[in-house]
C-alpha positions as a Python dict, from the first residue, in 0.01 Angstrom:
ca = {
    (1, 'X'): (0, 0, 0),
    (2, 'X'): (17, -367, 71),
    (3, 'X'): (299, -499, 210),
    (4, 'X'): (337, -850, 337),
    (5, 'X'): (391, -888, 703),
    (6, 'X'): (458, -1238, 779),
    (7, 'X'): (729, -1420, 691),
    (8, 'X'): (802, -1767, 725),
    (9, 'X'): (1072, -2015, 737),
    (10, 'X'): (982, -2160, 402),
    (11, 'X'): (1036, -1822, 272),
    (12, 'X'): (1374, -1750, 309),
    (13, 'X'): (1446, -1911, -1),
    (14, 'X'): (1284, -1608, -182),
    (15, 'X'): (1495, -1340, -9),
    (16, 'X'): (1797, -1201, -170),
    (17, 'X'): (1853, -930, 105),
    (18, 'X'): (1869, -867, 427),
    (19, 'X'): (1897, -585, 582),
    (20, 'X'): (1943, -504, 980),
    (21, 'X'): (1955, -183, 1194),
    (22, 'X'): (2193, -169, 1428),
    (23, 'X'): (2148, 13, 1792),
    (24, 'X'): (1921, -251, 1966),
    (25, 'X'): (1904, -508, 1742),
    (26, 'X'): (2249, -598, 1697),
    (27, 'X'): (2360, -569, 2061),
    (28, 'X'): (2149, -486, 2406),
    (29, 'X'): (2146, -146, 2429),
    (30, 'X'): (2132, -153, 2823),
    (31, 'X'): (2371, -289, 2938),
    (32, 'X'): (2575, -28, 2690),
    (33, 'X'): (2376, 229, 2864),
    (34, 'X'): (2495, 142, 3258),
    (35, 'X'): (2859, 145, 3121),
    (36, 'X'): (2831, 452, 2938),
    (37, 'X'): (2639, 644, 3247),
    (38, 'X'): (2912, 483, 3462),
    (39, 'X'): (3221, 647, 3244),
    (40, 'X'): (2939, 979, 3190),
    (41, 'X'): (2931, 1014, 3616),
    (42, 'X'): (3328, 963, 3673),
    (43, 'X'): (3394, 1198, 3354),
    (44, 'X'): (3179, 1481, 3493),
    (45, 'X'): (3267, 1435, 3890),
    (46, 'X'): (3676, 1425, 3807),
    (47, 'X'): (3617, 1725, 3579),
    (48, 'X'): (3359, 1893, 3740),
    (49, 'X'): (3198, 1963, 3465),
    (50, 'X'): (2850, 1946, 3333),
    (51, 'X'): (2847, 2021, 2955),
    (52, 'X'): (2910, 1614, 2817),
    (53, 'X'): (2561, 1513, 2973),
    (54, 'X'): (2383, 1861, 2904),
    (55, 'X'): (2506, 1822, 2538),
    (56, 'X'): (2467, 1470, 2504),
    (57, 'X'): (2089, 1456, 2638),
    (58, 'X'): (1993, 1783, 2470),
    (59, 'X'): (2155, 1597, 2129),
    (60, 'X'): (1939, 1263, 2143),
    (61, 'X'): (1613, 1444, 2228),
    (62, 'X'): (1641, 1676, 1976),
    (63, 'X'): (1728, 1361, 1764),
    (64, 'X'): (1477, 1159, 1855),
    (65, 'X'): (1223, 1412, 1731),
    (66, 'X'): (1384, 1499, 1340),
    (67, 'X'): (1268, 1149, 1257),
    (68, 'X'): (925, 1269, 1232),
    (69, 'X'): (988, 1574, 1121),
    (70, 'X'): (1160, 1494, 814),
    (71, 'X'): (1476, 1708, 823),
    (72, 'X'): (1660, 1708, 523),
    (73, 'X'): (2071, 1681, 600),
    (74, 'X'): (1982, 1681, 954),
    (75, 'X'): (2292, 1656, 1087),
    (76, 'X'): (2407, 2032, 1030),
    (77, 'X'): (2093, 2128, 1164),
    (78, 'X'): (2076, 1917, 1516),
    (79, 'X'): (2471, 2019, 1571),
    (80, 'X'): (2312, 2315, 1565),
    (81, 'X'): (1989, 2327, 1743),
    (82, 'X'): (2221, 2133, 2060),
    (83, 'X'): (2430, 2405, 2071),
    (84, 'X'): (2182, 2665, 2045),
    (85, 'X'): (2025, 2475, 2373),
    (86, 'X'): (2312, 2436, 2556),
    (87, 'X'): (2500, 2761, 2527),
    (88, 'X'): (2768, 2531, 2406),
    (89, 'X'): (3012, 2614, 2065),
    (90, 'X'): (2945, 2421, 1783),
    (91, 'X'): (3301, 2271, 1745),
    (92, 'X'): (3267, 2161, 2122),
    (93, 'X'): (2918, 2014, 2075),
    (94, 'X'): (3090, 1785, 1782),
    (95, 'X'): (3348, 1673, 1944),
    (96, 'X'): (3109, 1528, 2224),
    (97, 'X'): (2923, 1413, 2029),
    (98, 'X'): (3203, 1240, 1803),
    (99, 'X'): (3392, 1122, 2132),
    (100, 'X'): (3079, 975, 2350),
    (101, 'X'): (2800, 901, 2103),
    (102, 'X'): (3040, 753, 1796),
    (103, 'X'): (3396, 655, 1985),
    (104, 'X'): (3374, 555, 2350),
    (105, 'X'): (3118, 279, 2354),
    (106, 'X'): (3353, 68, 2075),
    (107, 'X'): (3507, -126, 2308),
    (108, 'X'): (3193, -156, 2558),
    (109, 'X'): (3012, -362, 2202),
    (110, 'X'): (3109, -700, 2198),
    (111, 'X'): (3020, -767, 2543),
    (112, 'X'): (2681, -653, 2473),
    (113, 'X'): (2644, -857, 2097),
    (114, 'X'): (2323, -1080, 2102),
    (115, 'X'): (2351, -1412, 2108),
    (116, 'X'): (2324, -1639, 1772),
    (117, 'X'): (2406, -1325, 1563),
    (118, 'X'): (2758, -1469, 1464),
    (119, 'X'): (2606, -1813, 1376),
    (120, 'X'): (2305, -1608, 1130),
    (121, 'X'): (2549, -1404, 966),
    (122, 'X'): (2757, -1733, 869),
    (123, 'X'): (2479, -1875, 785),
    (124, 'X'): (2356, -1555, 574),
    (125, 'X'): (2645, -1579, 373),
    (126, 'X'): (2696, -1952, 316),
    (127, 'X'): (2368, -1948, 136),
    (128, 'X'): (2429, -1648, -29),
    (129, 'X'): (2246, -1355, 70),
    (130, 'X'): (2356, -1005, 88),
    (131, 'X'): (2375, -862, 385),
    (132, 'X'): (2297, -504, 444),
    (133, 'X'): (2261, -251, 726),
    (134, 'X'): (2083, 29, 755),
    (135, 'X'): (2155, 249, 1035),
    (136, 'X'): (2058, 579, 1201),
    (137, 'X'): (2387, 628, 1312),
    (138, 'X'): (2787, 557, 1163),
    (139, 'X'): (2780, 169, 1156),
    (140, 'X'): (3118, 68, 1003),
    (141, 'X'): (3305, 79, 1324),
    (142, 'X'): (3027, -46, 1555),
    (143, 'X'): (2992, -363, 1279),
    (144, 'X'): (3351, -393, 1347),
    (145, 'X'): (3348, -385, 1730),
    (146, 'X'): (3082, -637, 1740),
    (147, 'X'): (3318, -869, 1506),
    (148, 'X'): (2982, -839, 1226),
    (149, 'X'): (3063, -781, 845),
    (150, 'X'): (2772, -683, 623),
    (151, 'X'): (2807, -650, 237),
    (152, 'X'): (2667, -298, 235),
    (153, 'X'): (2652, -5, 513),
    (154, 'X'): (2421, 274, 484),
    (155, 'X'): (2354, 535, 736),
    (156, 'X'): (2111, 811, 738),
    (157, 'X'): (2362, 1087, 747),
    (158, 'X'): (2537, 961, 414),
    (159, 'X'): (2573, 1175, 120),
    (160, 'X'): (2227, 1115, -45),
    (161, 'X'): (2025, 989, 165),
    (162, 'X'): (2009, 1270, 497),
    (163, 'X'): (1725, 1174, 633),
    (164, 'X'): (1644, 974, 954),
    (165, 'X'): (1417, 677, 978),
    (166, 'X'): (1097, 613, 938),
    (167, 'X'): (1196, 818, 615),
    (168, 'X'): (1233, 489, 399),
    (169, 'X'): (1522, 686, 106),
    (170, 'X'): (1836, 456, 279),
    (171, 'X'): (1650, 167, 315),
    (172, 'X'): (1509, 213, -96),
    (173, 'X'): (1897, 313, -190),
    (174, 'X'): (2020, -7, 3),
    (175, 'X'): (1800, -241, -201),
    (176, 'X'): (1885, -27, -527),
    (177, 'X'): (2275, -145, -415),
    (178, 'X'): (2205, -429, -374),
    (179, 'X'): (2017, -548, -727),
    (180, 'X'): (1759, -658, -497),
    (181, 'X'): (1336, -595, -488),
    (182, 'X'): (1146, -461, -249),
    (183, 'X'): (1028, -866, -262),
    (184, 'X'): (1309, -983, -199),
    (185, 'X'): (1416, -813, 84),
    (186, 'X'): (1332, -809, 461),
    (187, 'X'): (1428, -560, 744),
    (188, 'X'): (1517, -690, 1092),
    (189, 'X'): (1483, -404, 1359),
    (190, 'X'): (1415, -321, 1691),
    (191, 'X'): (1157, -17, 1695),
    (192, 'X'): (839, -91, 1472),
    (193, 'X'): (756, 306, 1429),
    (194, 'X'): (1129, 332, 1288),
    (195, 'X'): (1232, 92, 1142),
    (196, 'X'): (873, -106, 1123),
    (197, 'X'): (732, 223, 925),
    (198, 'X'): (1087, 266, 680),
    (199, 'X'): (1037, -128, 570),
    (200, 'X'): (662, -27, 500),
    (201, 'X'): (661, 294, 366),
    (202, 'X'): (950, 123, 114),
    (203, 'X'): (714, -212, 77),
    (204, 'X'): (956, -433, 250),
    (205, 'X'): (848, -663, 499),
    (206, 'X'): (1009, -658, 827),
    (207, 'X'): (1079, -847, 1166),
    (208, 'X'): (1119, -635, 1487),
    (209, 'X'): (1329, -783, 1761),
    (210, 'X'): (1097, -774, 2127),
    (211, 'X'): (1038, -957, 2429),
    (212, 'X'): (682, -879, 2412),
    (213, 'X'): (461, -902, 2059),
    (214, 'X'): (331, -578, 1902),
    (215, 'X'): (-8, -536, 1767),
    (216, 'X'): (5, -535, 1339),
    (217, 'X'): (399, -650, 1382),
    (218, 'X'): (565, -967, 1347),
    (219, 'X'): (802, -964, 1608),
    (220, 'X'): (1105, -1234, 1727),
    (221, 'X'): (1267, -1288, 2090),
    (222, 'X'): (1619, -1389, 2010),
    (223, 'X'): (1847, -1504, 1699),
    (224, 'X'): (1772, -1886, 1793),
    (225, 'X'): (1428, -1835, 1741),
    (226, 'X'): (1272, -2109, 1502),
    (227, 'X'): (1212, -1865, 1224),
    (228, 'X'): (1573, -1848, 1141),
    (229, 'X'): (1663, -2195, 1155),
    (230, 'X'): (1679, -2220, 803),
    (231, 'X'): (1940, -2029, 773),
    (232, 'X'): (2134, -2198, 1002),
    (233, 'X'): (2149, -2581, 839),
    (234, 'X'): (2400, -2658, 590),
}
């Protein structure tokens, strides 16, 4: 497989889509992470009660593993497998989940948006591109916490696709959505072995968002870096 790797500002004219994960490359996940720990501490010392951050770190290590593994409709399964760990029910692992994962950070988002990400998207759609997302996780109502629109949503727990990243399926039936090429597309991220390997192993090239370069990536600091300037004008 050859895939590109670079792209350049000239080169923006030849892309039709793009596409953008969400958790860390959207918004700064730390900051969203003292808040969250803050309301995780109060919630567990008012209620004396351990079982949110037993479930909730048994749930995203177990998570963070099924991306390799390749779990088909993994959702069932890991709802599952937390449970199983935690001596918690099912239902009640769920509606953690549901409540601190998918519903409590909402409001915590825009505060924590990137800079320049407004300004891109504008720009994204005054020249015409389609903007997609591609996330591990429900993204419609974290797009509309962070005041971000994209022209199509896919997550890995959809109906079709099931499987996490790097697995490249959502990422392939985003482009197919899209009436875009694997050519014409490019994937901005945050993690090079997720979303890095889903833009390669679906022969996309791909820009991963870090303070620090990786070796074999092409990486970016911040929305106002050069590369996008293009985008911005006119």
């Amino acid at each position: 497989m050859t895939v590109p790797q670079n792209i350049h500002p000239a080169d923006w004219s030849g892309i039709d889509l793009v596409v953008f994960d969400v958790d860390g490359t959207l918004y700064d996940q730390r900051p969203l992470r003292i808040r969250m720990a803050r309301d995780m501490a109060f919630h567990t010392i008012l209620r004396r009660d351990l079982s949110v951050l037993s479930v909730i770190r048994t749930y995203r290590h177990l998570r963070e593993g099924m991306g390799e593994q390749e779990i088909v409709n993994f959702e069932a399964f890991l709802i599952a497998q937390t449970a199983a760990a935690t001596g918690s029910p099912q239902p009640k692992v769920l509606e953690i989940i549901t409540e601190w994962i998918e519903q409590r950070p909402l409001p915590y988002l825009s505060a924590c948006r990137y800079p320049g990400l407004l300004e891109l998207f504008a720009g994204l759609k005054r020249q015409g591109k389609t903007i997609g997302v591609f996330s591990d996780y429900p993204a419609h109502a974290k797009l509309a916490a962070l005041g971000l629109s994209a022209d199509i949503v896919v997550s890995a727990g959809d109906d079709g696709i099931g499987l996490l990243k790097p697995h490249p399926r959502g990422l392939e039936f985003l482009i197919t959505q899209a009436g875009a090429t694997a050519a014409t597309t490019v994937l901005i991220g945050d993690r090079s072995e997720r979303d890095g390997l889903a833009a390669r192993r679906a022969e996309v090239r791909s820009l991963i968002r870090s303070s620090k370069p990786i070796q074999d990536w092409q990486t970016f600091t911040s929305y106002t870096d050069p590369l996008f300037a293009p985008l911005l004008s006119g």
